[in-house]
N, C-alpha and C positions, 0 to 999 in steps of 0.2 A: 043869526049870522051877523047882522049890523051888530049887536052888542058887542058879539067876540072880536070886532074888529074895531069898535072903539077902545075895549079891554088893552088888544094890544097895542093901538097906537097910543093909549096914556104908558102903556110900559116903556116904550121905545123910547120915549119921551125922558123918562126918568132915567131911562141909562146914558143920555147925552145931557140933556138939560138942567138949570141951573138947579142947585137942590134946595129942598123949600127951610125955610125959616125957623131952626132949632132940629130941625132930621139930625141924627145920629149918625157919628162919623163909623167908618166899616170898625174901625179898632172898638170903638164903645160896643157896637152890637155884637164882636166877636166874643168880650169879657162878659156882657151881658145874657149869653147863651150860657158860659160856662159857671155863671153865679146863679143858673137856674136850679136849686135843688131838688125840683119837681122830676129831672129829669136825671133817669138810670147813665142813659147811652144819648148819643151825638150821631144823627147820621147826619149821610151828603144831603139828603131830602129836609133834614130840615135847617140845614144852612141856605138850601134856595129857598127855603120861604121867606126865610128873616131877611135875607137880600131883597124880598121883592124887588120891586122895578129896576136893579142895580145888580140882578144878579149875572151875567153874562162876566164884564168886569171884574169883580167881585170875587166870582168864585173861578176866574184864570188865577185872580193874584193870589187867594186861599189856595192852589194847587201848586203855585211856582214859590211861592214865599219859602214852603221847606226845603227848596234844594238849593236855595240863597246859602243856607246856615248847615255846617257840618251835618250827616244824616248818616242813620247806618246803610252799608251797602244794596242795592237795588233799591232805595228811594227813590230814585228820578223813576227809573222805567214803571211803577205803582202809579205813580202819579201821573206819569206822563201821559197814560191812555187819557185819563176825562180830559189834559189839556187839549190833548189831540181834540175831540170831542168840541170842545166849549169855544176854542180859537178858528176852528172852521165854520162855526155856528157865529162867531163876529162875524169873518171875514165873509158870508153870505148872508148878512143882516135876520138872522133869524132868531128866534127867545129862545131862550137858555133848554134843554130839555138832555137828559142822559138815561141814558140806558136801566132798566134796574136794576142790575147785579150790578153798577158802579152807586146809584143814588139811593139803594138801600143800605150799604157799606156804614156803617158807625165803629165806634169806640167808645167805653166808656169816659164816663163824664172828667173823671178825674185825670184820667192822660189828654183828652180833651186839654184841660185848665192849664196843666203844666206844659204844652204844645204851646198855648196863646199866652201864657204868662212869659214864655222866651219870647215871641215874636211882636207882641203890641206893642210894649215901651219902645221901641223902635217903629214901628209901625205910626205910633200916636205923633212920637217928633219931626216924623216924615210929613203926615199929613198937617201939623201947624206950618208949613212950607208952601203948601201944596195952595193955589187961589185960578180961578176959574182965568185964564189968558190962554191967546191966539187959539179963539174957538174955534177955527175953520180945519185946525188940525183933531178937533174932537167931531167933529160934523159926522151926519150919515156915510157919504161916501168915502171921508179919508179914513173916518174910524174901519172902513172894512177891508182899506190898505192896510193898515195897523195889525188887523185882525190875521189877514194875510204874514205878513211878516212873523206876527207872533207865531201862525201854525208853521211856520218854518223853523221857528228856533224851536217849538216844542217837539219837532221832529228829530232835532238834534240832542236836544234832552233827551229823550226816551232811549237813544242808542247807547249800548254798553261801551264809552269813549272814557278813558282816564281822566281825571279834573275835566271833565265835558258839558256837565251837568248846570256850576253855579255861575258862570258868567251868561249863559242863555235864559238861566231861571231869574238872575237880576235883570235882564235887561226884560222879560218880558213885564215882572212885576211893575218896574218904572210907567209901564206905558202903558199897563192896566191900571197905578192912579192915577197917572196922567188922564187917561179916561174916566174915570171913575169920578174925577174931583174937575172933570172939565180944562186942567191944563196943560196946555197944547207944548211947554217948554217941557215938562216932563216927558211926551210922548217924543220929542226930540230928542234928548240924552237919553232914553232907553232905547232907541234906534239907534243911536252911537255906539252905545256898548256892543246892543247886539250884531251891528256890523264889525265891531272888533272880536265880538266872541266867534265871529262867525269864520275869522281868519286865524283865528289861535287855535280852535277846533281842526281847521283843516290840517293847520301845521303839525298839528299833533298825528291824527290820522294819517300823514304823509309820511311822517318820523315814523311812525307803526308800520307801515307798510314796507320800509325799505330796511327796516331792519327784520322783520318777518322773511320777505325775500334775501335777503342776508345769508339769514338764519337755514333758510331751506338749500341755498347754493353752496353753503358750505356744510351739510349734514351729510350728503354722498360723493 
């Protein structure tokens, strides 16, 4: 029992703390999975491995990053369950863990590579940006404000909302490296947006709503 509890406090440790001296940025080990030839299929399970200690952040930003980038229709709501999932599991300081009919989930290797061949080169010039400031906003307790906040835009992700999707799924990613890379201004503008996505969302909804009621007042 003492071990299991050392185990996780070195994990908790890695998903806040400073990262050690040549670790591999998420972009490298993303490309580095898919330049594995040994390997048929990609699942969720073995993307939390490779994330070790880092995977809670990690694999929020692997589940939100696709609905940043045009997607076919019902991408958010696919995705959206594990965010459900991973961002309440922040936001109550607990390691990473999902379900199995979500973490045995794969794809092959090959739409695997061409997924992360659109999304790193972007990813990689994000993270030469990205430098470990105003920790206090990466800490235990505010990261599971953060956490918090996040399960609320993935909540709003996941609903069938017109353009509702990529302004929630950018702002969580922001603040999943801002966590991820320990900087606390990223986790600030990704909480900017998402308080803006969070009022465009509504507005949208409200516009929906009153032309539906419209629609039904003037149908009889």
């Amino acid at each position: 029992m003492a071990k299991g509890r050392s185990i996780a406090k070195r994990f908790r440790r890695g998903v806040t703390g400073p990262q050690p001296e040549g670790k591999k940025r998420f972009s490298q080990i993303l490309d580095a999975i898919g330049a594995d030839e040994r390997r048929e299929r990609v699942s969720i399970s073995d993307l939390m491995r490779a994330m070790d200690a880092r995977a809670v952040a990690a694999l929020i930003l692997l589940f939100a990053l696709p609905n940043v980038v045009p997607a076919p229709p019902g991408t958010s709501a696919i995705l959206g369950l594990p965010l459900l999932y991973l961002t309440a599991q922040m936001m109550l300081g607990k390691l990473p863990w999902l379900p199995a009919f979500i973490a045995d989930r794969s794809m092959a290797r090959a739409d695997y590579s061409n997924f992360v061949g659109r999304v790193t080169p972007l990813l990689a010039r994000a993270e030469r940006l990205l430098k470990p400031r105003l920790l206090f906003l990466t800490s235990g307790r505010v990261e599971r404000v953060v956490g918090g906040f996040c399960l609320l835009l993935a909540l709003v992700l996941a609903l069938p909302i017109p353009f509702g999707n990529m302004l929630p799924a950018l702002a969580i990613s922001l603040m999943a490296l801002g966590v991820l890379e320990r900087d606390g201004i990223w986790v600030v503008l990704g909480a900017l947006v998402g308080a803006g996505s969070l009022v465009i969302v509504w507005g949208v909804v409200y516009a929906l709503t009153k032309i539906a009621i419209f629609a039904l007042l003037n149908a009889f």
